[in-house]
C-alpha positions in Angstrom: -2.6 0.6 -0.6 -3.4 -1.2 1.0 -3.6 -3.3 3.3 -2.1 -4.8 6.6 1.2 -4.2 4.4 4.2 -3.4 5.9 7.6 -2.2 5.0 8.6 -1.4 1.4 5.5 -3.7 0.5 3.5 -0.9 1.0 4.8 0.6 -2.3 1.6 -1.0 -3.9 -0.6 2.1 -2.4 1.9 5.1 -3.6 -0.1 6.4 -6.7 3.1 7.3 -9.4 5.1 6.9 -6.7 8.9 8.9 -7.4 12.2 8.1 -5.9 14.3 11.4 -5.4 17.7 11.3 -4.6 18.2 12.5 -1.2 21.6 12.3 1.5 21.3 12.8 5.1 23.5 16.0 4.8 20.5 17.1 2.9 17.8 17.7 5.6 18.8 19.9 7.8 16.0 19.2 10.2 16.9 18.6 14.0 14.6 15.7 15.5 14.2 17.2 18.5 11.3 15.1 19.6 9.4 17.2 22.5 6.0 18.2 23.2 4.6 21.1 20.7 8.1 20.8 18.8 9.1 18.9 15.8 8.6 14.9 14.2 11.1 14.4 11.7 9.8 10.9 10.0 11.5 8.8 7.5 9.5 8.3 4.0 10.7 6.0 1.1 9.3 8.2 -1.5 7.7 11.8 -1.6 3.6 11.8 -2.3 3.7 12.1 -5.9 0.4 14.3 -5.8 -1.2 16.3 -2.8 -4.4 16.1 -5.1 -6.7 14.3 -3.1 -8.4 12.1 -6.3 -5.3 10.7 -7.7 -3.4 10.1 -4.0 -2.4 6.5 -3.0 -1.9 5.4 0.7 0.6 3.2 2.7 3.5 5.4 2.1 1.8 8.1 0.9 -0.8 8.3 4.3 1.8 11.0 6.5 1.7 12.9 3.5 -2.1 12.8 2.8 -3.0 12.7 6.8 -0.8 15.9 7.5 -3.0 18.0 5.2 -6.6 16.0 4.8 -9.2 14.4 6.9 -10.7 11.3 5.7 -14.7 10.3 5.9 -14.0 8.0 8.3 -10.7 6.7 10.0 -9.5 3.5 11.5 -8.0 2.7 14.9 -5.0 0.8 15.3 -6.7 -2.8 15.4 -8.7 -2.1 11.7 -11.9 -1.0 13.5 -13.8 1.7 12.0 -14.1 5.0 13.7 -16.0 8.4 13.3 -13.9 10.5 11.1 -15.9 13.4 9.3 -18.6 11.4 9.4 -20.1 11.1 12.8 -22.6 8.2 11.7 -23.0 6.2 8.8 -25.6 2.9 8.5 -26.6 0.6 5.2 -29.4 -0.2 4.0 -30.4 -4.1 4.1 -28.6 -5.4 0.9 -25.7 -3.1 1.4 -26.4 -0.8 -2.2 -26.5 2.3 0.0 -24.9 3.7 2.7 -26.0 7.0 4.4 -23.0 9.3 6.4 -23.7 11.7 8.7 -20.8 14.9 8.3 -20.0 16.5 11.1 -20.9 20.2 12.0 -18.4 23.0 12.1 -15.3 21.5 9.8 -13.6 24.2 7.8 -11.1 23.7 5.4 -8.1 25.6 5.9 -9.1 28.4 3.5 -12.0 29.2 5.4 -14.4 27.2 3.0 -17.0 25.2 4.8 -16.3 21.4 4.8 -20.0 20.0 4.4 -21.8 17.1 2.5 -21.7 18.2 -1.1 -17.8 18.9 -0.4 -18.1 15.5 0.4 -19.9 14.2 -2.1 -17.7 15.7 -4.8 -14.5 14.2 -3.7 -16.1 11.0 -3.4 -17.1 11.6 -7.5 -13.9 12.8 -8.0 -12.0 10.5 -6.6 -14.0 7.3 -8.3 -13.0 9.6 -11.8 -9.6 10.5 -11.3 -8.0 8.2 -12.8 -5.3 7.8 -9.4 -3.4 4.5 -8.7 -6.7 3.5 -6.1 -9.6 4.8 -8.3 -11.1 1.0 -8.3 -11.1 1.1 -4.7 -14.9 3.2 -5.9 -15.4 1.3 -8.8 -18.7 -0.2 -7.4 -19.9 3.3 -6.7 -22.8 4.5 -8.7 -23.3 8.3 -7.4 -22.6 10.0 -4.1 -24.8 12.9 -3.3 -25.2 15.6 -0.2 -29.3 14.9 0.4 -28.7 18.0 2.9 -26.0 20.1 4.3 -25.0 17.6 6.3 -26.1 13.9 5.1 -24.2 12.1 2.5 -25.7 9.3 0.4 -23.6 6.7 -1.3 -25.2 4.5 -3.9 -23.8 1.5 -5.0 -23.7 -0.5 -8.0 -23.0 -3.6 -6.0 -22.1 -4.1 -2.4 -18.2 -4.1 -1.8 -17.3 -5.6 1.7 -14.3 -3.2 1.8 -16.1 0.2 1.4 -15.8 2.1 5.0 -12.3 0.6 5.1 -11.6 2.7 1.5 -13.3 5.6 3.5 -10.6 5.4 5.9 -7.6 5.7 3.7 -7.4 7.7 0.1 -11.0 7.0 -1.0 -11.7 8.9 1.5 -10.3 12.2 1.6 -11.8 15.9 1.5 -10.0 18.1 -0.3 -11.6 21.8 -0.7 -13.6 22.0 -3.8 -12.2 25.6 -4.1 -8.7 23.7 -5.1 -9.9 21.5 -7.8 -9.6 23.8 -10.8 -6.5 25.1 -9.3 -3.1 25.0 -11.6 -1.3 24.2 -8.1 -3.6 21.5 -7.4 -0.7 18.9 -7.4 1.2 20.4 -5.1 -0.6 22.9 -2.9 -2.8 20.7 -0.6 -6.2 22.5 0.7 -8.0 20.4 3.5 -9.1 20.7 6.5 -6.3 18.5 8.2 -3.8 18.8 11.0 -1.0 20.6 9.4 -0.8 22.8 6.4 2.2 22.2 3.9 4.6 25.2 4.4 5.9 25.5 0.5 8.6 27.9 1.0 10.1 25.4 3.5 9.3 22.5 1.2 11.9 20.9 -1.3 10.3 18.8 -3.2 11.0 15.4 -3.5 13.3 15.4 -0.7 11.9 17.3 2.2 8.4 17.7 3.4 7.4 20.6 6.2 4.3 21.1 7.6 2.8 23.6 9.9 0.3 22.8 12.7 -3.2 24.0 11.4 -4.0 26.4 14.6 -7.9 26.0 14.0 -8.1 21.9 13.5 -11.2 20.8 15.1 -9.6 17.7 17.1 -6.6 19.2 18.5 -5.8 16.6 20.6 -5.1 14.4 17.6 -2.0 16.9 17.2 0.7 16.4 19.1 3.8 18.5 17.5 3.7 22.1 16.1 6.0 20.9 13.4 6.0 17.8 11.0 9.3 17.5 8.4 9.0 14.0 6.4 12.0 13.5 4.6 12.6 11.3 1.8 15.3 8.4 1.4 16.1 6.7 -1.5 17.7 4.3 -0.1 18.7 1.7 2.9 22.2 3.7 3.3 20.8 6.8 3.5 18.2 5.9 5.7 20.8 4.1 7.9 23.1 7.3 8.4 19.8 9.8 8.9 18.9 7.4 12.0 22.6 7.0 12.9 23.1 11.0 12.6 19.5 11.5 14.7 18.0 13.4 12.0 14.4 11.3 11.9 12.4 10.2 15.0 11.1 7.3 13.1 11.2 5.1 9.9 10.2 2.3 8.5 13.2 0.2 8.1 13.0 -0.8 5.0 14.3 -4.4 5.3 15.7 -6.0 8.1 19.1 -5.8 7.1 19.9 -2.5 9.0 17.7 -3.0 12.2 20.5 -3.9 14.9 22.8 -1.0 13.7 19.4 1.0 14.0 19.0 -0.5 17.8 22.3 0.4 18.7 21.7 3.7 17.5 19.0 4.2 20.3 16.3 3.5 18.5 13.4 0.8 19.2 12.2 -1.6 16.6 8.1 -2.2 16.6 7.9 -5.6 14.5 4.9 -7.1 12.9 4.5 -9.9 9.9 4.1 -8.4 7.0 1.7 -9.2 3.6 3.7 -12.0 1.0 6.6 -11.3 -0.8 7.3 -12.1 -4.1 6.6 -12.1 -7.8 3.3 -11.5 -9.6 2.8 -13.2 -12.6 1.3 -10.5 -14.2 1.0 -11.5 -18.2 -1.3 -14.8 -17.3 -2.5 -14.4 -21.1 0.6 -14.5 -22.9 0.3 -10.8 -24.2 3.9 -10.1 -23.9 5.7 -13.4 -23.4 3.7 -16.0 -24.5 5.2 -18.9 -22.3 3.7 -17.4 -19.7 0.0 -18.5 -20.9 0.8 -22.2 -20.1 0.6 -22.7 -15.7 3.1 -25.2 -16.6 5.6 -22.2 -17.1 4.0 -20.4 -14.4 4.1 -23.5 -11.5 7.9 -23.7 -12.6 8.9 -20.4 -11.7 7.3 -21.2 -8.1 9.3 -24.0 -7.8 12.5 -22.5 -8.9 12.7 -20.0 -6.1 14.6 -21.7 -2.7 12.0 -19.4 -0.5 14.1 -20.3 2.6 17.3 -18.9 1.5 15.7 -15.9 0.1 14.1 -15.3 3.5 17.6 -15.6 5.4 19.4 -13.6 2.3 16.9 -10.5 1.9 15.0 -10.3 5.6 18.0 -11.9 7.6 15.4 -14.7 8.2 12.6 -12.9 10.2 9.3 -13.8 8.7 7.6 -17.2 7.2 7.9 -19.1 3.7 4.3 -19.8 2.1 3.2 -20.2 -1.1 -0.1 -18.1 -0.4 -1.6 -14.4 -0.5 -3.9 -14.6 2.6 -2.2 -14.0 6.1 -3.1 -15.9 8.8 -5.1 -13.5 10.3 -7.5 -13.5 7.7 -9.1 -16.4 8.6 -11.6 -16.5 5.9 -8.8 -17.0 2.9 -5.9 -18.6 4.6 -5.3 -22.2 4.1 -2.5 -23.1 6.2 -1.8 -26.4 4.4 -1.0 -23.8 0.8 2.1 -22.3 2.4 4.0 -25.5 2.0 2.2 -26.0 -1.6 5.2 -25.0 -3.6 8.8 -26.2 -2.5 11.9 -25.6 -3.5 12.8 -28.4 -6.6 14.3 -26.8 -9.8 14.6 -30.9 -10.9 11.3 -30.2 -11.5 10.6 -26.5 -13.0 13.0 -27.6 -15.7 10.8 -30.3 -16.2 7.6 -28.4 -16.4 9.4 -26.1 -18.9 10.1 -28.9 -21.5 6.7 -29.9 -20.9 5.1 -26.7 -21.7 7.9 -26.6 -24.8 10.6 -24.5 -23.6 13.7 -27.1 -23.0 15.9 -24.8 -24.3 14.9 -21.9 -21.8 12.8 -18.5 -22.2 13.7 -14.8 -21.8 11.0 -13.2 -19.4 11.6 -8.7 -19.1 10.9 -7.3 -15.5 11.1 -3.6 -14.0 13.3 -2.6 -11.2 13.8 0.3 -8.4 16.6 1.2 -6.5 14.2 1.5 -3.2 14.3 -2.2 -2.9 17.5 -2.3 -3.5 19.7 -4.9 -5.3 20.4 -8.0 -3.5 16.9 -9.2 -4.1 17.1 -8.6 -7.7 20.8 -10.7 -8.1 19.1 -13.5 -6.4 15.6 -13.4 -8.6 18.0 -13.3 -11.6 20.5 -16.2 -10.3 17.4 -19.1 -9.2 15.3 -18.3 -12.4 18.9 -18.5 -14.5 19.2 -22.1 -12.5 16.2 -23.4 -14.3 16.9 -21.8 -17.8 14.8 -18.4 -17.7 16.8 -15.2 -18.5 15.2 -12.2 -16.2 16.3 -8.8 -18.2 16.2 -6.0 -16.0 14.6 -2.1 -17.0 15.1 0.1 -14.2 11.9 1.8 -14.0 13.2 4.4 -11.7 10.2 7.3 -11.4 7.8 5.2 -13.3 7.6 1.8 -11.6 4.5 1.8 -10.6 3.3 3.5 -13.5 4.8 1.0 -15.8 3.0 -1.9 -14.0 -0.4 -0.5 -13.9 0.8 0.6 -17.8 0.9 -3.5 -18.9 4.4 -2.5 -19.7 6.1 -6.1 -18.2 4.9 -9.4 -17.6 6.2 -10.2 -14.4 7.3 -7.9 -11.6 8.4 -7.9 -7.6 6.0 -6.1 -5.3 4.8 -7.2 -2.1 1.3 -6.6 -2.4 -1.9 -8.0 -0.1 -4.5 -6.5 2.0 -6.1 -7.3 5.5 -9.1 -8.8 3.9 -9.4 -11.7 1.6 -11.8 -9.3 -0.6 -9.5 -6.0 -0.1 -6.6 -8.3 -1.2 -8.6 -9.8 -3.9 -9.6 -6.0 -5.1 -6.0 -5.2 -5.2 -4.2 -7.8 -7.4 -7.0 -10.3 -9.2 -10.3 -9.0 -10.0 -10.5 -8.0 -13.6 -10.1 -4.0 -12.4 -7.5 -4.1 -10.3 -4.9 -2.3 -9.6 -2.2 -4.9 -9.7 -3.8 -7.1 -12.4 -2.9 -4.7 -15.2 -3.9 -7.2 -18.1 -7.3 -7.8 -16.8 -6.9 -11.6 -16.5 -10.0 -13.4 -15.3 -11.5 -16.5 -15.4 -15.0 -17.6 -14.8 -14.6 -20.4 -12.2 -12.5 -17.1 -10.1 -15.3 -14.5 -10.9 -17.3 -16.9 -9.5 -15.5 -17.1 -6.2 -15.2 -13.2 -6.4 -19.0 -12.7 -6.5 -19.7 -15.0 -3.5 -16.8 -13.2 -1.5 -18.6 -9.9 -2.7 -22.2 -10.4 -2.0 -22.7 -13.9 -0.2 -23.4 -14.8 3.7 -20.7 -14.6 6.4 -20.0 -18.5 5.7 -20.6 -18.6 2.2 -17.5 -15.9 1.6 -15.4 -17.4 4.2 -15.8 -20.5 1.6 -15.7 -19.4 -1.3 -12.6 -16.9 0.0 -10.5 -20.5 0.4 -11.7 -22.1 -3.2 -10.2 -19.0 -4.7 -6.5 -18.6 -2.7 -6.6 -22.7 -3.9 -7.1 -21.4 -7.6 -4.5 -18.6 -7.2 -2.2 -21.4 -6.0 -2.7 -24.2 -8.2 -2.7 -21.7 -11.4 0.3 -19.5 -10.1 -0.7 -16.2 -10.7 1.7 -15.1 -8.4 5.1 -16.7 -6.7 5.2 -16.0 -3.0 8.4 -16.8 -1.5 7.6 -15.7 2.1 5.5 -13.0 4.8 8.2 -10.7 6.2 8.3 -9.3 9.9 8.9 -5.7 9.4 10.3 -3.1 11.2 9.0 0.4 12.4 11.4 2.5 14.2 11.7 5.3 16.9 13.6 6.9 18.7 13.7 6.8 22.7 11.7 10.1 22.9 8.9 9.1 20.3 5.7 6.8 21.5 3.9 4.9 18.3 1.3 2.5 17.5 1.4 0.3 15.1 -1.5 0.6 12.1 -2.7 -3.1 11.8 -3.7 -2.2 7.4 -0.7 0.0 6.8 3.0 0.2 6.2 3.5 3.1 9.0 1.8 4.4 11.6 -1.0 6.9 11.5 0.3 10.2 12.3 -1.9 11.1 15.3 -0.8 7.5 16.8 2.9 9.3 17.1 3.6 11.4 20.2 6.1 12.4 22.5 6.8 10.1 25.5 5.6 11.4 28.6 
């Protein structure tokens, strides 16, 4: 949501994210890529909500950065940049933060776009109750102190705040469209592009309008935007094959030389981990899962190098870790290798922890991650004695996660920080730890990350990946290099935090 995460891993940021059904002969859209004309990008999903307070990010950003501005934004490399807020500074122990809006902003139906519109979203957005709502947990109040000044107060300092500001924390939608009954689907900011609704099929096609009065114009580089949505790797395949998109994310690596011999040009990068999260560490559901016994053994039931080679055609890195390498604060290179491949020894664990005779363990599915990887998770747990049964969750996937309907689920999931990753799948609030887990020797890592010195995080960042890996609350099996795509006529820059590309870092090639 999150998140250097590429590829389908980025389905961890779509709030209720929904899977429509959707065939190339479907769009209809030419992808004419020329200066002032149309982008046609690929999406894996539609929004699920235009309403700014319950919107999620990765694959839900071209949606949300079509029709909002955010309070600040980020540049390709993760650097903060000015956004609506021209200027923003702490105060010493980082409980407030004071923004700056800049002058002039209207929202497209001619509403001012000032600091109590601010203000409000930020309130609204910490109450809505959307998949990223604990991104503002730590928030105490945001206020407008004047027309144009914006003061955030914080419960406790979060390391990751101006990052949130960047992404679905921080977007402005008009106050005017709260109360709306259209809310969910009739966007009102102050963005690039309006949605045009009688153009607009929803869950399947997208089409958006350039917003003739945006105040950065030169941040718009087309006079139409059409995301289209794909359900699947096929589909996705023939749109790119039939030049009906401009760009993708592939989705996998299975399709990317058909893709390249289609004319279009892959932009690679190594994704966040792959894998399982262990989500029922209490036992709630299936109580085997309780004992890190259990736990360890489904890490060492998984052959991570063959899954690499049979699901990513071997383009990425095994690890039995969370933290990327570029997070130099969490990752401990000697963890990848922690867990190997020895299913001698998860049956061993398992009649240890008193389940000789095998265990059942129910997991959710969707059919935008396809099924290979699915037959295999099924096949190398079987190996060791644990039945996997399968509920396709379809609509609901994500709901159903952050519902504590199953114990144990695949989702690549991770962040570009050691404490935005943390935020995401193991504090007691997150997002991805849906049954609260905690444990006191962890919060106290968390706090140090949260509020300590430069060194003393960076320290207290490696004690906790070693307590994630030695208790298994997740099963890595590898980091994926993923795949953005173009065509020959479209420029892009790769997003360092996010499954695609911001949209104003897509342009026509000169």
């Amino acid at each position: 949501m999150m998140f250097r995460s590429k590829k389908l891993a980025a389905l961890l940021a779509i709030a209720a994210l929904g899977l429509a059904a959707c065939t190339p002969g479907e769009q209809g859209n030419s992808a004419e890529s020329t200066s002032g004309g149309t982008l046609t990008l690929a999406q894996v999903g539609p929004p699920g909500t235009f309403a700014a307070a319950q919107a999620g990010w990765v694959n839900s950003s071209q949606y949300m950065q079509a029709v909002y501005d955010t309070i600040l934004t980020a540049a390709p490399d993760g650097s903060i940049q000015p956004g609506l807020a021209t200027e923003w500074s702490y105060n010493d122990d980082k409980t407030v933060i004071t923004l700056k809006i800049r002058d002039g902003v209207k929202f497209t139906d001619g509403t001012p776009l000032d600091a109590s519109a601010v203000a409000q979203n930020l309130v609204r957005f910490r109450d809505g109750a959307g998949g990223l709502a604990a991104n503002l947990a730590d928030m105490a109040d945001a206020t407008a102190t004047d027309a144009s000044t914006v003061t955030i107060k914080m419960k406790r300092s979060n390391p990751a705040l101006l990052t949130y500001l960047t992404r679905a924390a921080g977007l402005v939608e008009a106050p005017s469209a709260f109360n709306k009954p259209d809310v969910q689907t009739v966007p009102v900011g102050s963005g690039p592009y309006t949605l045009n609704t009688s153009e607009t099929v929803e869950g399947t096609s997208y089409v958006f309008d350039r917003n003739p009065n945006y105040w950065k114009p030169e941040n718009v580089h087309y006079d139409k935007l059409v995301l289209n949505v794909y359900q699947d790797q096929t589909a996705l395949l023939n749109a790119i094959k039939g030049g009906q998109v401009n760009g993708g994310n592939s989705v996998g690596n299975q399709n990317i030389e058909q893709m390249k011999a289609a004319g279009f040009v892959a932009y690679p990068a190594e994704s966040t981990w792959v894998g399982l999260s262990l989500l029922d560490r209490e036992g709630a559901i299936v109580p085997a899962l309780k004992d890190v016994r259990v736990r360890q053994a489904i890490n060492y039931a998984f052959d991570t190098k063959a899954l690499l080679n049979a699901v990513e055609n071997g383009a990425g890195t095994t690890t039995s870790q969370i933290f990327m390498p570029t997070d130099a604060a969490a990752y401990v290179a000697d963890l990848d290798s922690h867990y190997s491949y020895d299913p001698e020894k998860a049956r061993k664990l398992l009649a240890e922890a008193g389940y000789a005779s095998g265990l059942t363990i129910p997991m959710n599915t969707v059919t935008v991650l396809g099924t290979t990887v699915y037959t295999l998770i099924k096949q190398q747990l079987a190996d060791v004695g644990i039945t996997v049964q399968y509920t396709d969750s379809g609509n609901n996937f994500l709901a159903d996660i952050a519902s504590a309907k199953y114990p144990m689920t695949y989702i690549p999931l991770g962040g570009p920080t050691a404490w935005e990753a943390l935020q995401l799948t193991t504090t007691p609030d997150a997002s991805f730890n849906p049954f609260h887990t905690r444990n006191s020797e962890l919060d106290g890592y968390l706090e140090t990350i949260r509020s300590g010195s430069e060194t003393e995080a960076a320290d207290a960042a490696k004690k906790a990946n070693k307590y994630l890996v030695d208790n298994a609350w997740y099963a890595p099996w590898y980091r994926a290099t993923s795949n953005y795509v173009a065509d020959s006529k479209t420029e892009i820059k790769l997003q360092a935090d996010n499954a695609l590309p911001y949209l104003w870092n897509i342009k026509p090639k000169a």
